[in-house]
N, C-alpha and C positions, 0 to 999 in steps of 0.2 A: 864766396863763390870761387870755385878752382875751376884755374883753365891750363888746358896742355898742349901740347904738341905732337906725342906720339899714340898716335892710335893704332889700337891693337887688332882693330878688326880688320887691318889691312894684310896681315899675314894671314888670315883665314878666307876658304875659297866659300863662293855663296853655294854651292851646292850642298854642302854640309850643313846650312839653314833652309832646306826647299827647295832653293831656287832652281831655275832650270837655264842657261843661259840660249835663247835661240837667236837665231841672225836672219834676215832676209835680204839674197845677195841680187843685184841687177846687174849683170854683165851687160859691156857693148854688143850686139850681136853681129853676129855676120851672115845675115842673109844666103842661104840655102847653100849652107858651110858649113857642116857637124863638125869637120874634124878641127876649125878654127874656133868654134863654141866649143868642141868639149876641152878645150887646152883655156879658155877664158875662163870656163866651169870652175877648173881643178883647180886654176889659180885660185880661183875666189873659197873653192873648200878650203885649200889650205891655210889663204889669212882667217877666215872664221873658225879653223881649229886652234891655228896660234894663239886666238883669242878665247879658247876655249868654248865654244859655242856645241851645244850638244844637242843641236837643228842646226841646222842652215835651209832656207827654201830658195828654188829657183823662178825663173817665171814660166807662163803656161807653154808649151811647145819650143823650150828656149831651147834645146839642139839644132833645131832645124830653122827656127823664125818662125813670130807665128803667122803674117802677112805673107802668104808664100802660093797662096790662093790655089789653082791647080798644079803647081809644081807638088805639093803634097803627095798627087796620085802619082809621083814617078819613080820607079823601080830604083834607078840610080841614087835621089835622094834617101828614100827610105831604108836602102842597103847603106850608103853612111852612115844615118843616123846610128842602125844598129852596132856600127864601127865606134862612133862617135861613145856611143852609152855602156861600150866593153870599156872603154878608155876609161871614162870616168868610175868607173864600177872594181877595177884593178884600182885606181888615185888611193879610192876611200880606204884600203886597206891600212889598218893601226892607228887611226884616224878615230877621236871618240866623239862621234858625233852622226847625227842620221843627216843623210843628204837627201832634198825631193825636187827629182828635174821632170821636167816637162819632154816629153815625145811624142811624136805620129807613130803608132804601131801596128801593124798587121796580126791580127789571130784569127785564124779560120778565114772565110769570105769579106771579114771586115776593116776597116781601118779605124782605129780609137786614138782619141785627144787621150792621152794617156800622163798618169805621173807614178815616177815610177820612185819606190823609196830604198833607198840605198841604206846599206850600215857594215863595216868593216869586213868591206870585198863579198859583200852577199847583195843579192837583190830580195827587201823583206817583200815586196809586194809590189802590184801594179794594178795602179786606182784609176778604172776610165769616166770619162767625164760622163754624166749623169743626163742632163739638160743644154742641148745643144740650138745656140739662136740659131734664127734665119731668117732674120728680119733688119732694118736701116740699111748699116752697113755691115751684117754680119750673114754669109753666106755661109757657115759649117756645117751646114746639110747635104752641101752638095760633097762634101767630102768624108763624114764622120759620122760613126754608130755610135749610139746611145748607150750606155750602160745595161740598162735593161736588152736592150738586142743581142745582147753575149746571150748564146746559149751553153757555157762554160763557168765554171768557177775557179778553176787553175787553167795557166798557159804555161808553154814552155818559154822563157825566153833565154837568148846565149845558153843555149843546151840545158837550159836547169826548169826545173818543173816550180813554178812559184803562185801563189794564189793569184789572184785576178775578181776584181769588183769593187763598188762602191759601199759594202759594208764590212771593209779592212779594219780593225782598229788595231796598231801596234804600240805594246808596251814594252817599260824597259823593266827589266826584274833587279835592275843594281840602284833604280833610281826612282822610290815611291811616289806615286803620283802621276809619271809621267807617260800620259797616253795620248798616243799621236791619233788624228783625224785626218784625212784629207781631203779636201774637193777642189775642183776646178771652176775658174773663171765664175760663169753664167749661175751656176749650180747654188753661188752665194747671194745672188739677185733674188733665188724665188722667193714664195713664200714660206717654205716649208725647205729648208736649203737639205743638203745630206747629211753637212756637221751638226743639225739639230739634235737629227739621229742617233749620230754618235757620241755627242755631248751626252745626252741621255744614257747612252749603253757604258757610260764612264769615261770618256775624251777629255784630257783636260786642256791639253792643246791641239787647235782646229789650224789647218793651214790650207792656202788657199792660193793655189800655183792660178795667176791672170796675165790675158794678153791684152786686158783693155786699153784702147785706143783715147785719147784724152779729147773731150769736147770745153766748150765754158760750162763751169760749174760743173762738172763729175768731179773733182775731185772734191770736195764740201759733201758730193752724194755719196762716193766710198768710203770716205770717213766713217758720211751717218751708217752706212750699212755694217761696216766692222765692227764700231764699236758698239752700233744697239744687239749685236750676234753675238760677240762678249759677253755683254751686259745679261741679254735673254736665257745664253746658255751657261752662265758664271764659268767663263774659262777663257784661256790668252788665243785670241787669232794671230796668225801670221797671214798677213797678205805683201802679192808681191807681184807687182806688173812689169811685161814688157816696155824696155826704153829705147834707147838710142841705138840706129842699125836698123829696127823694124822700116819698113818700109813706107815712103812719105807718100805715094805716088796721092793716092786720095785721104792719107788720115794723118794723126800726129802721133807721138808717144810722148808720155813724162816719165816713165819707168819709177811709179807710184811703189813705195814701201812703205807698209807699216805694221806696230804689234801694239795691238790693245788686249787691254787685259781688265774684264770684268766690266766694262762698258771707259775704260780709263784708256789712255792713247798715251803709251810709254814712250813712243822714237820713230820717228818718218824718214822718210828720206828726202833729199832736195830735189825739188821735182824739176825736169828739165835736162837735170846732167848730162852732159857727153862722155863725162869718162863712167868706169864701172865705177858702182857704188857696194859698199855693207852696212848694213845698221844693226845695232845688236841691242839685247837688252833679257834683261834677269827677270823671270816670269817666276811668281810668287807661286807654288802649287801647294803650300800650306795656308794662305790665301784660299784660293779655290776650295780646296776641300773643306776648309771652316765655313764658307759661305755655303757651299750644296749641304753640310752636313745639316745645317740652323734653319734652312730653306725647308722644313718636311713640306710643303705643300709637292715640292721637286719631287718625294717619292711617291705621290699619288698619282703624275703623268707618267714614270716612270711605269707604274704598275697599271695603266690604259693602255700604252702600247708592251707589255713585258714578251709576247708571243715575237712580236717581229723583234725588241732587242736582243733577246736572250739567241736571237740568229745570227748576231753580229759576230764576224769570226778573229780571234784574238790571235795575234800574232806576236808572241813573245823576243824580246833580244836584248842584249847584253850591250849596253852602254858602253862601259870602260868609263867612267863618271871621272871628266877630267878635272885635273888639280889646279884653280886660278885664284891664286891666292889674287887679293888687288880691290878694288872698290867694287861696286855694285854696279852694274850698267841698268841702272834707275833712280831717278829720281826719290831722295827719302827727306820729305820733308819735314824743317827743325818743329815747324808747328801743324801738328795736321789738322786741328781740329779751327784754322783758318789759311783760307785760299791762299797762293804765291799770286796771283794774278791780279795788276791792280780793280778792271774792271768784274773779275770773278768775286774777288774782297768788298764790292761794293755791291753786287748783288746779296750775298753773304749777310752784311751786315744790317741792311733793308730789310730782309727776309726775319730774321732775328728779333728785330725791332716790331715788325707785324704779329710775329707768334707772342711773344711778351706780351705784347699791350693787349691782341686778341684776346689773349688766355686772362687777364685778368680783367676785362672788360667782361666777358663770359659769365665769369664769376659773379660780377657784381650784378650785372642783369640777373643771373638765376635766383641771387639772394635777397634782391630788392635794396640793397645795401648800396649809399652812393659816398660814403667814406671811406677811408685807408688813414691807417697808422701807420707810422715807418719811424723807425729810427735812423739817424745821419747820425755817420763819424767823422762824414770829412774823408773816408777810405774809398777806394773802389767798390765794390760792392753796392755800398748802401747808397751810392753815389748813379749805380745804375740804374738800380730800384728803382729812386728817387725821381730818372727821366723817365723811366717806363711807367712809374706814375702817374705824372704830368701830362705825357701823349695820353693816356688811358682818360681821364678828364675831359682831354681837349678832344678824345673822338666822341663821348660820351652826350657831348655840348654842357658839361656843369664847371663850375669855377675851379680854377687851383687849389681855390682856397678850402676845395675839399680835401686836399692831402694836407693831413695836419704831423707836420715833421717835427718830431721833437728831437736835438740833440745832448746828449746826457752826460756831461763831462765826471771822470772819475778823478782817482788818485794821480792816475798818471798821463791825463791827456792833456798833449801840449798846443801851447798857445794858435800858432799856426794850424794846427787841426782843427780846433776849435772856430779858429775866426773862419775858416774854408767853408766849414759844415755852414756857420751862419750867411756866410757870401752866395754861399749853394742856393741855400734856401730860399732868400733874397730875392736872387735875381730869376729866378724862376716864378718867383709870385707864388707860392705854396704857405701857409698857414705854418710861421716859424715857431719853435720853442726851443726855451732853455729850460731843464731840469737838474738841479746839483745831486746826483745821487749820490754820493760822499756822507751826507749826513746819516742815509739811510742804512751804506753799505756801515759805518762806523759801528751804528746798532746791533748789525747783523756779527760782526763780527767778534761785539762785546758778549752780544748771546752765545757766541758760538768759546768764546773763550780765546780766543785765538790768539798768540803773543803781541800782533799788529795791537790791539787794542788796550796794550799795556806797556806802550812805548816802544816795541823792537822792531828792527826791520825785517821782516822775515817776510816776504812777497812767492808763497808757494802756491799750489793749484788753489786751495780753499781760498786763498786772497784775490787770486785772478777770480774765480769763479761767481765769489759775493758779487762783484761787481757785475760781470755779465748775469748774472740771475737777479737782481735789479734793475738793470736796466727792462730786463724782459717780462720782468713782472709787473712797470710801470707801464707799459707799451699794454699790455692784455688790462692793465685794467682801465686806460685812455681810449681801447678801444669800447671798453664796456658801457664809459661813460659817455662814450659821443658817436653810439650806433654806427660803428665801423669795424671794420678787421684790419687785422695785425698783418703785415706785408713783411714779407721774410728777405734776408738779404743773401742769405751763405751760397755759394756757389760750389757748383760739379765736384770742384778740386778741392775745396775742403772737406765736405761730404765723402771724398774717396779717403782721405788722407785720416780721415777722423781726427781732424783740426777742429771742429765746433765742440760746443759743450753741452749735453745732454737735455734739450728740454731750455734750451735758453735761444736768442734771435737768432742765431747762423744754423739754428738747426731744427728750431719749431716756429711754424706760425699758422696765418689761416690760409694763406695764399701765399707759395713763393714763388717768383717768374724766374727766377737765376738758378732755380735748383739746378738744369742741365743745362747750365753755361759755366764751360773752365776760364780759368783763372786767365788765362793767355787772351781768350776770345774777348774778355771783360776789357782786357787792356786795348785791344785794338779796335773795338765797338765804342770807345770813348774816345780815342784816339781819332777816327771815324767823324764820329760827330764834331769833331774839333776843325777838321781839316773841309769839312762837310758844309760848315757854317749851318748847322742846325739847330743852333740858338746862338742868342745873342755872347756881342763879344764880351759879356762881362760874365757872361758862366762862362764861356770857352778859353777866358785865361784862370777859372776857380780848375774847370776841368783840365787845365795843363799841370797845372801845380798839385794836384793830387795824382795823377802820373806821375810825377818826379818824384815822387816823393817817396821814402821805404814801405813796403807792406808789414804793417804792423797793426797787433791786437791792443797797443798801447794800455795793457792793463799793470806794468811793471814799471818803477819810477823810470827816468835814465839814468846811468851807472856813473861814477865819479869821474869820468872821460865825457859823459854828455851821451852816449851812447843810448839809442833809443832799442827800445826789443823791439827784435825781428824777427819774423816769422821765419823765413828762407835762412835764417843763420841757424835757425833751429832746427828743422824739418827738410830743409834742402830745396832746392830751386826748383819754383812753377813750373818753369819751362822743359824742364825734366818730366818732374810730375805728371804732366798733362800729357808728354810723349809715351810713357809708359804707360799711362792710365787707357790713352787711344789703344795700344795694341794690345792690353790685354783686354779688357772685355768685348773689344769691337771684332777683334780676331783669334781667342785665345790663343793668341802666340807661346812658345815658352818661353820662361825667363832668358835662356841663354840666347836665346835669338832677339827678342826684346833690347837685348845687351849689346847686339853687334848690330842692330839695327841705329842704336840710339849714337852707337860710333859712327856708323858714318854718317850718321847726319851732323853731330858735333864735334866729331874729332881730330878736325882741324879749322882752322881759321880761314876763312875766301868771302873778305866780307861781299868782291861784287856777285859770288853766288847767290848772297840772300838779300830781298829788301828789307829797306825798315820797317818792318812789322812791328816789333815793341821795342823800341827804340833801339838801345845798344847791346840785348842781349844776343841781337841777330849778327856779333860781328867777335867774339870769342868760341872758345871753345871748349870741351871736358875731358880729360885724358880717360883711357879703358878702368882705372883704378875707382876714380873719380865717380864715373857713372853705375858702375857695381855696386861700389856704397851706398847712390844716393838710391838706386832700384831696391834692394835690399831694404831700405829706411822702405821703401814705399810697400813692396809685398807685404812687409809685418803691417805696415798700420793697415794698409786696405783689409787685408784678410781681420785682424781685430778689432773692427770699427765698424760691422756691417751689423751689431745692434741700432747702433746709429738709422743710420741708414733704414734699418726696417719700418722706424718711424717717422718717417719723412710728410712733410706735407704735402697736397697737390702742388702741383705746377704744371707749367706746360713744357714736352719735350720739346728741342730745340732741332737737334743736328740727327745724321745719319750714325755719328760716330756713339750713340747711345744716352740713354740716364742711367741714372743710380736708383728710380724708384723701385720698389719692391712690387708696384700693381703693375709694372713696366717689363724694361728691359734688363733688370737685373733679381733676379729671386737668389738668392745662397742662404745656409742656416747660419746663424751666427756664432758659432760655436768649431766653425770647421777648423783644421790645422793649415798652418802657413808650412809643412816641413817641405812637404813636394816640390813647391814651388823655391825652395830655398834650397834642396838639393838641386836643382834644373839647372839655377843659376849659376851653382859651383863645377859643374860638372865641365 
């Protein structure tokens, strides 16, 4: 295992992998004072430029306040304000970033809750609020037209003639993907908000300029509302409330921020604050697009409403796509394919344990069949099986003793392996065996002529292989004899890696529960039950010590050092593995981004950023070099191992982040070429 210290993905800017950096800024305000807000404004554009931020959002009516009640209708205020939004509208110039503030505007006979979007000294557009309450505490009827009430589609404002409505959508032409939405306040409450609209007509970032007033429990309610708007429309929200300065007389402010992205809640703000706040954060839009692209269901509502999208008016603009080299302002977790959260990790691993035991409880009810064969090694894997078993039994109400565990010692499995498997079995009360395949593998390999069998030590694939295809031929005919099925062990991560052996246990049987559990999630789903006390303490110290212990096929003596073979010495680190394996089938990410993603999740050392998830891998690191190699190892085998795979047995899917089955979530021919993706990488 190599660890390092310099990571390379920290001189590269995220925009060059997708991302889109946006910010949502809360200024103090100052109460029916444009020219002291829009000088608060431009401050806060300019620390979210220095940060690189290529959004920044304001909150709803923040030139003017939005508690401002009838001061609204006054000539003198609204003549600032438009003082106040030349200021900020000259700031933005050379600035690479779109700015969206909030203003009271007059057009024609009317006044509109307005947001107006700014981009390098241009005003791209001016979006009025849509749905205006007038109900609790919300009286903006008495002051404010509706969107609909425009009987215009362009206004002039500061002498320039600029569009006007709520079906603006502005794109950048220097930065794919990136299409802005806006709506205000209320307009994200309904049912049918306006950025659904636009999500639809291709928005992938919705933003959502608010002057909400903080009660108990709204903010748990704007949450849910952001991020199920995310979620429903697959795209990042920006929301951004007025805070401190609004007006207490009757209400309060928290000056609420946040960006969720795809029902996920990236960075909040600290709700409360007195001084001005920014929260930034790197919005995936190679994300987004992979998710709408996999979604077709998305282009059949697309094509219900395609008369009123295809009305949406596009508004094109030139970025200037700023250069930030530096970490990622998100979250990339080392294991994605288990929670950071302890009580998230424990819903997780619950949940996990249901599907398992269901899925092969299922089974056995369909086939009438109230037996299971399994082989134990004593390893993780067969070790999980083995519990998944057991619960499978004891929901079923039949004895342990219906899982008849045989463990099959070879040539080269060592003593502690062997006593674990039998400790395992033991103390779970399961129907124990011991089988010596050795005699039979000796046969097999005298047939085959092989040097092993005439003294030499020559331990190659045919030597490894006799052994695991004895064992699995023992198993299938154990189960023939005692009216049962063969329970399969091999997990997610070998199955990608094409680490199993063709038609042998880690890769055939009649029922596998682990097929879509990776190698990482095994480790922390025993680790779980350890800490869980969900059996007794004399498995949960067999289950400590098979964690500690090396991940090995133990089919090779150990070497004249005592050195046992290791999987990861050979093939490269799980925890690797399982992070590439996540983004590419779950996202198809490219390799090169895959690569800079896996840097900054490992490419430095901060053990209190990560917990202990699996024990101490969560506390090193893998230098840029390091991680290239071991992705490299992995595109060849995944792409030349999906024979494998096509023959996979049932199981049940596990996670969101996908399976390998071929009747599932993954179909490829097995024959395809790795170049593509090995060009990606290098490039």
């Amino acid at each position: 295992m190599t660890s390092g210290s310099v990571s390379g993905a920290r001189s590269e800017s995220p925009y060059s992998h997708g991302f889109v950096r946006v910010a949502g800024a809360v200024p103090v305000v100052a109460l029916a004072d444009p020219a002291a807000n829009a000088a608060a404004t431009i401050e806060l554009m300019r620390a979210a430029d220095r940060d690189g931020a290529g959004l920044v959002v304001f909150p709803e009516l923040g030139l003017s306040g939005y508690s401002l009640d009838d001061l609204l209708q006054q000539d003198a205020l609204l003549d600032a304000v438009l003082d106040a939004l030349a200021e900020v509208v000259a700031a933005s110039r050379g600035m690479a970033s779109v700015t969206v503030v909030g203003a009271p505007l007059v057009f024609g006979d009317g006044l509109y809750n307005c947001a107006v979007v700014i981009c390098s000294g241009q005003i791209l557009g001016v979006v009025p609020k849509s749905f205006i309450p007038n109900y609790r505490e919300f009286y903006e009827q008495r002051y404010f037209s509706a969107a609909r009430d425009a009987p215009f589609d362009t206004v002039t404002l500061l002498r320039t003639q600029v569009p006007f409505g709520s079906d603006l959508l502005f794109a950048a032409d220097d930065l794919p993907g990136f299409v802005l939405h806006v709506e205000i306040c209320e307009d994200g409450w309904m049912p049918i908000p306006p950025s659904t609209r636009g999500a639809l007509a291709g928005a992938t970032v919705l933003a959502n300029l608010s002057g909400s007033p903080v009660t108990v429990g709204k903010a748990e309610y704007r949450r849910s509302l952001c991020s199920s708007q995310s979620a429903r429309t697959m795209s990042a929200y920006v929301y951004v409330a007025a805070g401190f300065g609004e007006s207490t007389t009757d209400l309060a402010w928290d000056g609420d921020a946040m960006v969720c992205e795809n029902g996920n809640l990236l960075t909040r703000s600290e709700p409360f604050a007195m001084d001005a706040q920014i929260i930034t954060a790197d919005v995936d839009l190679d994300r987004l697009r992979q998710e709408r692209m996999r979604m077709i269901s998305l282009r059949d509502q697309i094509g219900d409403h395609a008369e009123v999208l295809k009305a949406m008016r596009h508004i094109t603009f030139h970025l200037g796509v700023p250069s930030v080299p530096g970490a990622l302002a998100r979250e990339v977790p080392r294991f994605p394919y288990v929670p950071a959260g302890a009580a998230d990790r424990d819903i997780r691993c619950r949940e996990v344990g249901h599907i398992q035991v269901q899925g092969l409880v299922g089974r056995l009810r369909a086939t009438g069949i109230e037996k299971v064969v399994i082989g134990v090694s004593g390893g993780l894997d067969s070790t999980l099986a083995l519990l998944v078993a057991v619960d499978a039994m004891d929901a079923l109400g039949l004895p342990r003793t219906n899982v008849l565990a045989y463990t099959m010692p070879g040539f080269a499995t060592g003593g502690a392996t062997l006593r674990r498997a039998h400790e395992l079995m033991d103390s779970l009360g399961v129907s124990g065996h011991e089988i010596d395949i050795r005699p039979s593998c000796e046969q097999m390999l005298a047939d085959l002529g092989h040097p092993y069998a005439h003294g030499e030590k020559v331990y190659d694939v045919t030597f490894e292989n006799v052994q695991a295809g004895e064992r699995t031929s023992h198993l299938f005919r154990l189960a023939n004899a005692n009216a049962a099925i063969v329970l399969g062990t091999g997990d997610l991560s070998e199955l990608a890696l094409g680490w199993c052996t063709y038609g042998v246990g880690d890769q055939m049987s009649h029922y596998n529960v682990n097929g879509s559990v990776p190698k990482t999630l095994i480790q922390y789903l025993i680790r779980w039950m350890i800490t869980s006390e969900r059996h007794s303490p004399r498995t949960s110290v067999v289950l400590a010590e098979i964690l500690d212990d090396v991940i090995s096929p133990e089919l090779v003596p150990a070497d004249e050092d005592g050195q046992v073979q290791s999987t990861e010495a050979t093939i490269g680190p799980y925890e690797l593995h399982d992070f590439f394996l996540y983004h590419l089938t779950r996202y198809g990410f490219r390799p090169a981004k895959i690569a800079y993603l896996a840097d900054q999740a490992w490419g430095s050392v901060d053990a209190g950023r990560w917990p202990d998830l699996i024990g101490e891998s969560a506390r090193h690191s893998y230098d840029r070099p390091t991680i290239e190699k071991w992705l490299e190892v992995f595109l060849r085998r995944f792409m030349s191992s999906q024979f494998k795979r096509s023959a996979m047995p049932n199981g049940p899917k596990i996670g969101s982040g996908g399976s390998l089955s071929p009747r599932g979530d993954w179909r490829s021919p097995s024959d395809a070429s790795v170049r593509a993706w090995l060009d990606g990488l290098r490039r």
